[in-house]
N, C-alpha and C positions, 0 to 999 in steps of 0.2 A: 630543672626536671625534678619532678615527683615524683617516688615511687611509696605507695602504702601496700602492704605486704596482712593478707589476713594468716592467722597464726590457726592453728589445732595442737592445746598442750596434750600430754600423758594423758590427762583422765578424761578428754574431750572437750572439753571448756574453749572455745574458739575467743580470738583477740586480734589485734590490729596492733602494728607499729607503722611509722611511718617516717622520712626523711627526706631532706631534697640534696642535688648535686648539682653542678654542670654539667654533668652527662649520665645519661642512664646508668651507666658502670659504676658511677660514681656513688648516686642516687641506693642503686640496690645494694652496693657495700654495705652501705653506711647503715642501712634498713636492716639487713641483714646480720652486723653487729650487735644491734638491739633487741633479738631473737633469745629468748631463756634458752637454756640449756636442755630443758624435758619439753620443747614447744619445736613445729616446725612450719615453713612456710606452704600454706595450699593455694595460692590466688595472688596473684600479682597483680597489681594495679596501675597504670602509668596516667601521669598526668603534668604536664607542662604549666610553668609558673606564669601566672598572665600578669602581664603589666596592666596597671589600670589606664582604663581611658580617660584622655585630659576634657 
């Protein structure tokens, strides 16, 4: 699982992190952790890891 996270800091300047998991919970931790300190999450994103076709 993917989760990318669009960010809005203090002075408005919007950004992206993003992280994968085995499970959503996991996924938005992890995204979540990498979140600056004066920045917050507005938009969540979900997306599932595709394996490739043989």
């Amino acid at each position: 699982m993917k989760v990318t996270l669009t960010l809005e800091a203090g002075n408005g300047e919007l950004g992206h992190v993003e992280a994968e998991g085995v499970t959503y919970e996991d996924a938005k931790a992890s995204a979540e952790a990498l979140i600056p300190e004066d920045s917050k999450a507005i938009v969540i994103r979900v997306g599932r890891n595709r394996r490739p076709r043989p």
